[in-house]
C-alpha positions in Angstrom: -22.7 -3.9 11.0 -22.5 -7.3 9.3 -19.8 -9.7 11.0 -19.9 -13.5 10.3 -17.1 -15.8 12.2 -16.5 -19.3 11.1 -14.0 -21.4 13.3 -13.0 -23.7 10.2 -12.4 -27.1 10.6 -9.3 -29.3 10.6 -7.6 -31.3 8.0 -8.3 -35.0 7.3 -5.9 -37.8 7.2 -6.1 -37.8 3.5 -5.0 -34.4 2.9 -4.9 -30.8 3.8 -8.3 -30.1 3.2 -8.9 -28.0 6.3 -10.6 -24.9 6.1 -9.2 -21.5 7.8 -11.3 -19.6 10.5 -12.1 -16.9 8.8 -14.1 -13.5 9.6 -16.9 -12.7 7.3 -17.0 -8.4 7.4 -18.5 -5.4 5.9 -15.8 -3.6 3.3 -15.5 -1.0 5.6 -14.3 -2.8 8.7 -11.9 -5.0 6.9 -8.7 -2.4 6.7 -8.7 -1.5 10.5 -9.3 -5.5 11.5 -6.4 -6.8 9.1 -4.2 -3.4 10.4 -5.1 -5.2 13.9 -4.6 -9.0 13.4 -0.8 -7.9 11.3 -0.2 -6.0 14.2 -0.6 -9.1 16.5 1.4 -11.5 14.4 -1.2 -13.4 13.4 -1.1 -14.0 9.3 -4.0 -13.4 7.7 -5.3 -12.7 4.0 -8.4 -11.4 2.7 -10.5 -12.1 0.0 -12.7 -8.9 -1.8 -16.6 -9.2 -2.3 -17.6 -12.9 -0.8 -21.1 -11.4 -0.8 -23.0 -8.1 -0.4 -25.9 -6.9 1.7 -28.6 -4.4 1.9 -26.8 -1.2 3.1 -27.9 1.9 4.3 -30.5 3.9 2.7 -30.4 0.8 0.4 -27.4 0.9 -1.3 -25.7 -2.1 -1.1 -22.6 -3.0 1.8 -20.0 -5.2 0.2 -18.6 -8.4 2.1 -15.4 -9.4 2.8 -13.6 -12.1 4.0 -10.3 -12.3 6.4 -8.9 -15.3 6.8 -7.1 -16.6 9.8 -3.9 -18.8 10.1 -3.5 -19.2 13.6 -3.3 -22.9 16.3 -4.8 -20.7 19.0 -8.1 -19.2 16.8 -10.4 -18.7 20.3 -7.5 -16.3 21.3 -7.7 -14.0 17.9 -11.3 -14.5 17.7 -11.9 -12.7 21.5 -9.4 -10.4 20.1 -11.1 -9.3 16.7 -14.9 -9.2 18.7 -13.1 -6.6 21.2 -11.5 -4.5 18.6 -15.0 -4.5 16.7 -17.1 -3.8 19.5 -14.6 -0.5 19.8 -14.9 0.5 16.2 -16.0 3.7 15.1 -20.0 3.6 13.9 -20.4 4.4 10.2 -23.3 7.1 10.7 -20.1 9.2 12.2 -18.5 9.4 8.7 -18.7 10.4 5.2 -17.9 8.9 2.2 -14.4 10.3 1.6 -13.7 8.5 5.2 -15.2 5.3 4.3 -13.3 5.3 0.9 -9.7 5.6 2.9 -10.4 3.3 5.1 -11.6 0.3 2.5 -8.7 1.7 -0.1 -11.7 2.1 -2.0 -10.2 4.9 -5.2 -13.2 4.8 -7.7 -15.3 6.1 -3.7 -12.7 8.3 -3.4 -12.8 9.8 -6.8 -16.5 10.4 -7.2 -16.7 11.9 -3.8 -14.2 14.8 -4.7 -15.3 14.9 -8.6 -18.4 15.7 -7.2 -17.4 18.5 -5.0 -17.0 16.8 -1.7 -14.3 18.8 0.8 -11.3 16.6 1.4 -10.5 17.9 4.8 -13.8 17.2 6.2 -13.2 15.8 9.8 -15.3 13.2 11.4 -16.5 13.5 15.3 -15.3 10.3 17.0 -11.2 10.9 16.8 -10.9 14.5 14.8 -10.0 12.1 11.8 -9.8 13.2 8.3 -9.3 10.9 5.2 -5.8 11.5 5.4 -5.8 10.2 9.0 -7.8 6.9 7.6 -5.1 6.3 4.8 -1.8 6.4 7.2 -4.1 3.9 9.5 -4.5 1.6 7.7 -1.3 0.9 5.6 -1.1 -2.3 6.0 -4.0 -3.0 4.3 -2.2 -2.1 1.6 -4.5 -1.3 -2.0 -4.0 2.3 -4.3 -2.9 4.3 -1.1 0.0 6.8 -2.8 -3.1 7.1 -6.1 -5.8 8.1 -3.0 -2.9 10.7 -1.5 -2.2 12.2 -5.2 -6.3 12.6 -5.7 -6.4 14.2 -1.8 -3.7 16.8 -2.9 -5.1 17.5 -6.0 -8.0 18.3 -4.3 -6.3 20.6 -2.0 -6.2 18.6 1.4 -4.8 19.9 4.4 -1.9 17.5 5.7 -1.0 19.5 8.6 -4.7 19.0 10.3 -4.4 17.1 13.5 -6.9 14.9 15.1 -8.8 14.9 18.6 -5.2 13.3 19.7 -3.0 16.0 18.2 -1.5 13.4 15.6 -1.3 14.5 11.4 -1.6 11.6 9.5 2.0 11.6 9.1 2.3 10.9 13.1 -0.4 8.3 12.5 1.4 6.2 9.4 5.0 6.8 10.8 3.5 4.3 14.1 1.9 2.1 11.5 5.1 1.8 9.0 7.7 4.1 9.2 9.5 3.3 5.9 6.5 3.3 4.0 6.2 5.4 1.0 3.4 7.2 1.8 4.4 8.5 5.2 7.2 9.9 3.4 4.9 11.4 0.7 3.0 13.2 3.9 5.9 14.4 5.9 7.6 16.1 2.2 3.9 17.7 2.0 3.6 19.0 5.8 7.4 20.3 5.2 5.8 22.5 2.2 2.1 24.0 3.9 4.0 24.5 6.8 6.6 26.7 5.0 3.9 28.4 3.0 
């Protein structure tokens, strides 16, 4: 996993020049860390594709860029390294998992065009896609246009994970009001009554 931290530096006398601490993170792993930092309080914004690497099996890893508006930075820095260290490796997902997470819908898209099974669980937390979109929210991207390609595929909103949650359980903690937790609860209402 690539992950770059720059403290920033302060402002001159002259102007506000400063430059945010900012996190420097594989696509993947920038949805669950923003999720976090919002979570926290602590306002932060990211910026798509600062850079790519090498991936796996040499296709290329994209890099993205959180910044960080914060007076106590050393405080949300220990707290970003933590959450990282307990993320879940990306050999234990597939494609369709990686796509939800990033917001990625082009990933998403190819992956069921091209046969891929939308309820396909992962082994760390019994998570499917659906799981990964209501987790991350927040991070905000073509979430209700990734649901709409999930149920034309067939998905299966009432799985639950290692926990017992659906994704509606999971994106009612993370935003109660938000459309797409409403979208999942109308579509468990339906299997379940089918």
């Amino acid at each position: 996993m690539y992950f770059r931290v720059n403290r920033g530096r302060e402002p001159t006398r002259l102007g506000n020049d400063g430059i945010l601490p900012y996190f420097d993170v594989e696509r993947f792993y920038v949805g669950p860390i923003a999720v976090m930092l919002r979570r926290l309080g602590v306002r932060c914004s990211v910026t798509y594709c600062v850079g790519v690497i090498g991936g796996a099996a040499g296709s290329p890893a994209f890099i993205d860029r959180i910044s960080v508006e914060s007076h106590n930075f050393s405080v949300v820095e220990a707290c970003v390294v933590d959450f990282v260290s307990q993320l879940p490796a990306r050999s234990s997902l597939s494609m369709i998992h990686y796509a939800a997470i990033a917001g990625d819908l082009e990933q998403m898209a190819a992956y069921l065009l091209g046969g891929g099974d939308p309820n396909v669980i992962e082994k760390l937390r019994g998570f499917t896609a659906l799981h990964y979109l209501a987790e991350n929210i927040a991070a905000g991207g073509p979430r209700l246009h990734m649901l709409n390609l999930l149920v034309a595929a067939n998905v299966d909103v009432t799985i639950r994970s290692f926990d017992g949650d659906t994704a509606a359980d999971i994106g009612e903690r993370e935003d109660a009001t938000n459309e797409l937790v409403r979208m999942l609860r109308s579509l468990e209402a339906a299997q379940g009554e089918a």
